[in-house]
C-alpha positions as CSV (number, residue, x, y, z in Angstrom):
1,X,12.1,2.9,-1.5
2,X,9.4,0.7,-2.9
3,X,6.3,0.3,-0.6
4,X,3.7,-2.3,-1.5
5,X,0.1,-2.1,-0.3
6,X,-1.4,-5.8,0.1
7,X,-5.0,-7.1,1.3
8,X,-8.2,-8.1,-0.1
9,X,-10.4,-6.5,-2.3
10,X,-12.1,-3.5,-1.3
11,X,-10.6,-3.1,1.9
12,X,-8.9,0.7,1.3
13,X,-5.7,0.0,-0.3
14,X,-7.0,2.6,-3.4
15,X,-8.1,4.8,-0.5
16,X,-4.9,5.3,1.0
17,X,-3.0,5.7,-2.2
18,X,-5.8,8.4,-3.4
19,X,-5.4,10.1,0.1
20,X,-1.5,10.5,0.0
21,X,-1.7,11.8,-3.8
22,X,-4.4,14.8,-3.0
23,X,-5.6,14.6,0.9
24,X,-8.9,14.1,0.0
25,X,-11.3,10.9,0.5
26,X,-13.7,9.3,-1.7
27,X,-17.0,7.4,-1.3
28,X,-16.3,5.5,-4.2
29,X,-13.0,4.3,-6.4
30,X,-12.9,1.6,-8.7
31,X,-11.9,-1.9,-8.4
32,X,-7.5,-1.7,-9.3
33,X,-6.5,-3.8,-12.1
34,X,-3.1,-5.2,-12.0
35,X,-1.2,-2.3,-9.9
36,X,-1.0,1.2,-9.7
37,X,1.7,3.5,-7.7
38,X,2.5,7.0,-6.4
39,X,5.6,8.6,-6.1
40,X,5.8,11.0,-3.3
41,X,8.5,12.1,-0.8
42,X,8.8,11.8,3.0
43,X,10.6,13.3,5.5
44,X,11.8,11.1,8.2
45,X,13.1,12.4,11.4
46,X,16.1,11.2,13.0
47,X,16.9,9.1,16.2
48,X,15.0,10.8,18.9
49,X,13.0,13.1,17.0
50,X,15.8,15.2,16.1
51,X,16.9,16.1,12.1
52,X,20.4,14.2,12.9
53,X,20.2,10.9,10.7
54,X,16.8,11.8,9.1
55,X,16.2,13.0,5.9
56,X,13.9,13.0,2.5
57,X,13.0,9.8,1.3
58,X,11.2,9.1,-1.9
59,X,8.6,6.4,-1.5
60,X,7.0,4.3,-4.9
61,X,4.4,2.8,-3.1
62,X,2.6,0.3,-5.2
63,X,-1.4,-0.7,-4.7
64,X,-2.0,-3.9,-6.2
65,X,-5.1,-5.5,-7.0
66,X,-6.7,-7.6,-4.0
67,X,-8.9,-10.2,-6.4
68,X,-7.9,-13.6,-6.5
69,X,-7.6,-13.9,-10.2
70,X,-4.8,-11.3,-10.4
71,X,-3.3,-13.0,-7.6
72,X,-0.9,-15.2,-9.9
73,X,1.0,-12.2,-11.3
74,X,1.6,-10.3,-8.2
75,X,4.9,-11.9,-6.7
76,X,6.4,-10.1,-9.7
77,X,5.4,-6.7,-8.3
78,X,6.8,-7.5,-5.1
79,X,10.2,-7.6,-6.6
80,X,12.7,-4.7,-4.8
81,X,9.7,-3.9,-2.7
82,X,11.7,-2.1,0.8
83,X,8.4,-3.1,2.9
84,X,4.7,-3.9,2.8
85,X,1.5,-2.2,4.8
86,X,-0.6,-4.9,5.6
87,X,-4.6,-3.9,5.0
88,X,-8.3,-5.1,6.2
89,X,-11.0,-4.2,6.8
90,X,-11.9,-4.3,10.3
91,X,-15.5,-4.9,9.7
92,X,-14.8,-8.2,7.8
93,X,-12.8,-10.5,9.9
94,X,-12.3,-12.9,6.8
95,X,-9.9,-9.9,4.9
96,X,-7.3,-10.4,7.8
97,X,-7.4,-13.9,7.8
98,X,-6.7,-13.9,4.3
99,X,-4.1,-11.9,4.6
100,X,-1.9,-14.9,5.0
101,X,-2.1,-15.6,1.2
102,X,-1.5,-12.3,0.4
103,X,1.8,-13.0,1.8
């Protein structure tokens, strides 16, 4: 399952992807150029919280570079993407409302 993390620039989508690789968190990370991913598997429960219908699922989940001039070669990461986490930056209301060209 291909996951792709969208929003502006330096709003955490490095962040996360650094916390789900080793847990840890980190006052600084560089600026992503192009994309980057991270292939690590879930387990996902099934209906009602039981094991019945869950299962392992292996998630690529892609962090893609939030400045505009990398903007233009994007839509070809989003190809086979299974879903998309939306992120901001709740401190800077302007990184939700761009958001909608993210899209």
């Amino acid at each position: 399952m291909k996951l792709i993390l969208l929003g502006s620039s330096a709003v955490g989508k490095s962040q996360i992807l650094h916390r789900l690789n080793g847990g840890t968190f980190e006052n600084t990370i560089a600026s992503t150029i192009g994309v980057e991913f991270l292939g690590k598997m879930f387990f996902v429960k099934g209906a009602n919280g039981g094991d019945g219908g869950g299962g392992k699922v292996k998630a690529q989940i892609w962090d893609t570079a939030g400045q505009e001039k990398f903007a233009s070669m994007m839509s070809t990461y989003y190809r086979a993407s299974k879903g998309v986490v939306l992120v901001h930056d709740v401190t800077r209301p302007k990184t939700f409302l761009a958001m909608e060209r993210k899209i």
